[in-house]
C-alpha positions as CSV (number, residue, x, y, z in Angstrom):
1,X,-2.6,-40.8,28.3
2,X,-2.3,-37.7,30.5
3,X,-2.8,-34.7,27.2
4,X,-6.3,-37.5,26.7
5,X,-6.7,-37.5,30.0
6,X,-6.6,-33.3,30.4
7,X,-8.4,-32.2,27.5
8,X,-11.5,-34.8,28.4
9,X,-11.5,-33.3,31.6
10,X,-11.6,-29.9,30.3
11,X,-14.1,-31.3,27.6
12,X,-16.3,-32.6,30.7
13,X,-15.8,-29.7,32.6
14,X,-17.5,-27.5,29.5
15,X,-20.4,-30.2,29.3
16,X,-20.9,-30.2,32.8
17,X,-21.4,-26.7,33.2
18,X,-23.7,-26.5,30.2
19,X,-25.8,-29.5,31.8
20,X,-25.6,-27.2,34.6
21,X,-27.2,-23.8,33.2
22,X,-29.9,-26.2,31.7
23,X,-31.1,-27.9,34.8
24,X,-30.1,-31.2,36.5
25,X,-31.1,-34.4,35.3
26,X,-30.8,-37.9,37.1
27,X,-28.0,-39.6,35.8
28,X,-28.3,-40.6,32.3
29,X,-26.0,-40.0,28.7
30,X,-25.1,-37.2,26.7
31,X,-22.9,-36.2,23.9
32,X,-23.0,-33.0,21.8
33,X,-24.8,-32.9,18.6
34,X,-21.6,-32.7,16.9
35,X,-20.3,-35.9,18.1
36,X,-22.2,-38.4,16.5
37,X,-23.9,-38.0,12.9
38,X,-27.5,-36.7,12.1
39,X,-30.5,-39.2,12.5
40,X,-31.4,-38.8,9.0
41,X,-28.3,-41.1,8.0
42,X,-29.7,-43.8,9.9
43,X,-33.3,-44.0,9.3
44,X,-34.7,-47.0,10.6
45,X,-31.8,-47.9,13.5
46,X,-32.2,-46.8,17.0
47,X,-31.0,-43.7,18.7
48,X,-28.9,-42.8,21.6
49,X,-30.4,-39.8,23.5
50,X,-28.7,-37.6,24.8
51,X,-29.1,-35.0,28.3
52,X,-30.5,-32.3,25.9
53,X,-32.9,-34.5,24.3
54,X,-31.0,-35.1,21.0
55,X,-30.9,-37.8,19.0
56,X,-27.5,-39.1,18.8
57,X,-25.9,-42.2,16.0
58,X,-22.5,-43.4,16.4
59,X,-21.5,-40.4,18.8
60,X,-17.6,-40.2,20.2
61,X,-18.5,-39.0,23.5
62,X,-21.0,-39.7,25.7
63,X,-22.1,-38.1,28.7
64,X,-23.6,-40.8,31.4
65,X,-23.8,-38.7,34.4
66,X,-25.6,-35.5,33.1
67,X,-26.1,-34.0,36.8
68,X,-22.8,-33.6,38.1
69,X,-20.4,-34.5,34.9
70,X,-18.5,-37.1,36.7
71,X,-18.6,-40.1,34.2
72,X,-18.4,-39.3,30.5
73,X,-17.8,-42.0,27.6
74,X,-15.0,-40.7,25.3
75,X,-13.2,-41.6,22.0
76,X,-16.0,-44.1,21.1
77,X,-15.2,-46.2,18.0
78,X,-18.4,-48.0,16.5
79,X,-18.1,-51.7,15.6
80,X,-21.6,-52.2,15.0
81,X,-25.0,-50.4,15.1
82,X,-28.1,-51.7,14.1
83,X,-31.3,-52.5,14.7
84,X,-31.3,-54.5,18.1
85,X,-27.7,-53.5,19.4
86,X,-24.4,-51.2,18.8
87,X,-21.2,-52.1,20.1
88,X,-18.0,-49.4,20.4
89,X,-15.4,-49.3,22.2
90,X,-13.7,-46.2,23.8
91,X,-12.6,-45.0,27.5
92,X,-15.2,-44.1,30.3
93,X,-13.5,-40.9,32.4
94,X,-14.7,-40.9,36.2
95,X,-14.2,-38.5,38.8
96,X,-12.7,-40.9,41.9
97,X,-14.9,-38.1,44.1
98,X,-12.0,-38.3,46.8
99,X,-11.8,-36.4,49.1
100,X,-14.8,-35.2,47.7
101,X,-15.9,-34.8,43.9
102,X,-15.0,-31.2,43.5
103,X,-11.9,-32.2,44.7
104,X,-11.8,-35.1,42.6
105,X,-9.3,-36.4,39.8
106,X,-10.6,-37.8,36.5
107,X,-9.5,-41.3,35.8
108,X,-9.7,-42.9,32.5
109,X,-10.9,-46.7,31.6
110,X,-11.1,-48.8,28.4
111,X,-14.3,-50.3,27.9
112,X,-16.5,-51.9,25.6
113,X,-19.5,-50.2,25.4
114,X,-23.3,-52.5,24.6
115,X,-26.6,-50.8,23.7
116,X,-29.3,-52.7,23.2
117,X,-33.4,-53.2,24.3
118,X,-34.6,-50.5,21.3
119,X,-38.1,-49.0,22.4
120,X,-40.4,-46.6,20.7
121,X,-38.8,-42.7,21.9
122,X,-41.9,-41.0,24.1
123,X,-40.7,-37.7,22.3
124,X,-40.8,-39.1,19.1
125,X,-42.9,-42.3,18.8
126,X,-41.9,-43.3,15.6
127,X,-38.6,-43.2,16.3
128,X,-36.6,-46.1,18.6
129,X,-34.2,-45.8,21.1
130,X,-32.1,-47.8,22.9
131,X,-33.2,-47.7,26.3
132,X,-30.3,-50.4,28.1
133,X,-26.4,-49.6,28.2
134,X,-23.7,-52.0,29.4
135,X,-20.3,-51.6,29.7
136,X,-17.2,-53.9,30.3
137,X,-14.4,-52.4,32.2
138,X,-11.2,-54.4,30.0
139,X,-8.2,-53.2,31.9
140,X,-9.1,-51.5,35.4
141,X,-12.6,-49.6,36.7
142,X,-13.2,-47.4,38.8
143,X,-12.8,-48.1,42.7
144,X,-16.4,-49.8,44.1
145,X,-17.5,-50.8,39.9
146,X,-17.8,-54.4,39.4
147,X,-16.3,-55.4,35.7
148,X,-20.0,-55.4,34.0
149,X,-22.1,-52.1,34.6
150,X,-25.7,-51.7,33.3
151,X,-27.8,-48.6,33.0
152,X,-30.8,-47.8,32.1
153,X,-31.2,-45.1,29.8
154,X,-33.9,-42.5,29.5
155,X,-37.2,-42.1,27.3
């Protein structure tokens, strides 16, 4: 668990400062474009987008907090993804921000991952997007989580 634990961290840690030189965003998911596979596979299903604006199916990371980099979704393993919903699981790694976040330590969490509520993309009206993401903490969360956590995600 620690060698998953330190190379997601350093993983984080290069996504973070990337999110950084692009500009802060409010909190919403990410992954690299290398992560998940190209849109074109999935014509017709939903998309996850990402901080960067990209298009993401079946991606194995996932960046939730894009400002700061302190909750990223990693080794994501896809069940299910179609057309209303898509179901992985995988571990969500959160800085416990103590004494302060830079400070922090990154803390790793298995959890079952939802996506659901597809709507027309603004940037791309003819393609969807799931705009909803809930997760279910199955062993542990993060200090102040409750078991369940839903999130909007961005058009």
């Amino acid at each position: 668990m620690r060698r998953h634990t330190v190379s997601t961290t350093v993983m984080l840690c290069a996504t973070a400062s990337l999110t950084a030189a692009m500009g802060t965003a409010s909190a919403a998911p990410a992954a690299s474009p290398a992560a998940g596979h190209t849109v074109k596979q999935q014509v017709g299903r939903p998309v996850l987008v990402d901080c960067l604006w990209h298009p993401q199916v079946h991606p194995q990371n996932f960046m939730i907090a894009c400002g700061d980099g302190n909750s990223l979704l990693t080794s994501l393993h896809w069940s299910h993804w179609g057309a209303t919903s898509a179901t992985a699981q995988g571990f969500n790694v959160v800085n416990d921000c103590k004494p302060y976040c830079a400070a922090g330590k990154f803390h790793s969490y298995p959890v079952i991952v939802r996506l659901d509520h597809p709507q027309p993309w603004k940037k791309q009206p003819t393609l969807q997007h799931y705009t909803q993401m809930r997760l279910v903490y199955t062993s542990g969360r993060p200090d102040g989580f409750q078991r369940v956590v839903t999130y909007p995600l961005w058009n």
